[in-house]
C-alpha positions as CSV (number, residue, x, y, z in Angstrom):
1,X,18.1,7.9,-8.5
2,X,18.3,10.1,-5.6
3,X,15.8,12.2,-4.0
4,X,15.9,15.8,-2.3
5,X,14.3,16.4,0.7
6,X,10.9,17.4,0.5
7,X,9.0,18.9,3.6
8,X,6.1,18.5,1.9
9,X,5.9,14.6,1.3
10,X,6.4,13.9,5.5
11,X,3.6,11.7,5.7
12,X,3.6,7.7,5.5
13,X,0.6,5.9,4.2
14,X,-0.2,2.6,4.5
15,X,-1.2,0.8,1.1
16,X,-3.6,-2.2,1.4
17,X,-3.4,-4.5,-2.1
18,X,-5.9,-7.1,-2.5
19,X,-3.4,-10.1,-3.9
20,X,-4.6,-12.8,-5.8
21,X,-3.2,-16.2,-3.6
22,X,-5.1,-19.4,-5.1
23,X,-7.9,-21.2,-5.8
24,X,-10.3,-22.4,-2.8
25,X,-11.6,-26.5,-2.8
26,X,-14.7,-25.2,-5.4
27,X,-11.8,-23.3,-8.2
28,X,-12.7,-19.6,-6.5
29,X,-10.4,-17.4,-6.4
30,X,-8.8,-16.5,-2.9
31,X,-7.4,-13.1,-2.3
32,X,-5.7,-11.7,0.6
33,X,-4.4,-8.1,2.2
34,X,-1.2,-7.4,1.6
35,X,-0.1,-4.0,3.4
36,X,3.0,-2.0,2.6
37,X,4.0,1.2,4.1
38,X,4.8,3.8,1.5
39,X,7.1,6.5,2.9
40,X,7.5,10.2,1.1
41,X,3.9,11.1,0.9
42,X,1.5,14.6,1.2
43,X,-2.1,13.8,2.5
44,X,-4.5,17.1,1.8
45,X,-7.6,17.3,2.5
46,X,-10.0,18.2,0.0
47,X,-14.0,18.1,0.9
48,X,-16.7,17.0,2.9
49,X,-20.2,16.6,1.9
50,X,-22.9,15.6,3.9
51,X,-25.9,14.4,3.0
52,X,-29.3,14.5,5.6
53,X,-32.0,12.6,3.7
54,X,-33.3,10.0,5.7
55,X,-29.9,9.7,7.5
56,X,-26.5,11.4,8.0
57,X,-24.0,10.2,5.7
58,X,-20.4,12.2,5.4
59,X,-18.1,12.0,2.1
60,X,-14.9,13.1,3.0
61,X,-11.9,13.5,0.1
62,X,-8.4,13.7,0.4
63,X,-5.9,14.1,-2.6
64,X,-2.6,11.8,-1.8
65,X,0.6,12.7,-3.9
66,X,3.4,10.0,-3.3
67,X,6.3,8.5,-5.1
68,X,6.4,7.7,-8.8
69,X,6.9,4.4,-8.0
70,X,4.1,3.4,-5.2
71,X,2.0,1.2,-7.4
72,X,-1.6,2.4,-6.5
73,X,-4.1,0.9,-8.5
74,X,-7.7,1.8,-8.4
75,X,-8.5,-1.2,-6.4
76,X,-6.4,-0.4,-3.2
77,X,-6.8,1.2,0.1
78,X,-5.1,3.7,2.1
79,X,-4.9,3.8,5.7
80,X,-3.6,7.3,6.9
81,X,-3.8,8.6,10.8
82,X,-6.2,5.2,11.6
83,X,-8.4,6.1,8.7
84,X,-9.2,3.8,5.9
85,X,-9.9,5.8,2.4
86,X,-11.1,4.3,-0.8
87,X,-9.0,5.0,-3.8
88,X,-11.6,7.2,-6.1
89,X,-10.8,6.7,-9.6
90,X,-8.0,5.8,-11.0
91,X,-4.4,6.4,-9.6
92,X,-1.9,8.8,-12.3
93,X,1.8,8.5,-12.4
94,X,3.3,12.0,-13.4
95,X,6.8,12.8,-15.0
96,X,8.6,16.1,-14.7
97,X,11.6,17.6,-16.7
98,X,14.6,16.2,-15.0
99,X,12.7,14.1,-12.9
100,X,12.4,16.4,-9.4
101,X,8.4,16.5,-9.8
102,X,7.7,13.0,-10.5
103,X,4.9,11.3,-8.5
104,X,1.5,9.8,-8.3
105,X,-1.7,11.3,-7.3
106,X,-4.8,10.1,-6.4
107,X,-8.1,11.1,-4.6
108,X,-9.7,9.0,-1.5
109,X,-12.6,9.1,-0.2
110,X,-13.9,7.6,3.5
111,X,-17.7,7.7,3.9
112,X,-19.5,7.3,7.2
113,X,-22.7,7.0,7.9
């Protein structure tokens, strides 16, 4: 299936997947980072919260729309601009009459402090 052009999926994420790879010597399981580049994406900023309580802490959410097919799972990270985000919730997959608007969307969330 072929795509148009859209100037407002310019952006490239990186997707970090935590794979499942074996067993160690004591039958734990062993993961690893796998990390894929995912082209065709829109990173928008959402909100920041900060909380002052006994410290700063800063919650900062973005809202990423990429292909249909990208394969984000709850369980993966995004690296965008040098940032690492959290995927926050679970990722949806979205069809469209004819196809044009199909995509997945998710929210992230980095929190310092």
């Amino acid at each position: 299936m072929s795509t148009i052009d859209n100037p407002l999926r310019r952006d490239t994420v990186t997707v970090i997947d935590r794979v499942l790879v074996g067993e160690d010597d004591r039958g734990q399981d062993v993961y690893e980072d796998v990390e894929r580049d995912v082209p065709q994406c829109n990173m928008q900023p959402v909100s920041s919260t900060e909380a002052t309580d006994d410290r700063v802490q800063v919650v900062t959410r973005w809202r990423l729309a990429g292909p249909p097919d990208m394969e984000l799972k709850a369980l993966s990270r995004v690296r965008y601009r040098g940032v690492l985000y959290e995927v926050d919730g679970e990722p949806g997959v979205y069809g469209s009459y004819g196809g044009l608007m199909d995509h997945t969307e998710a929210f992230l969330k980095v929190v310092t402090g």
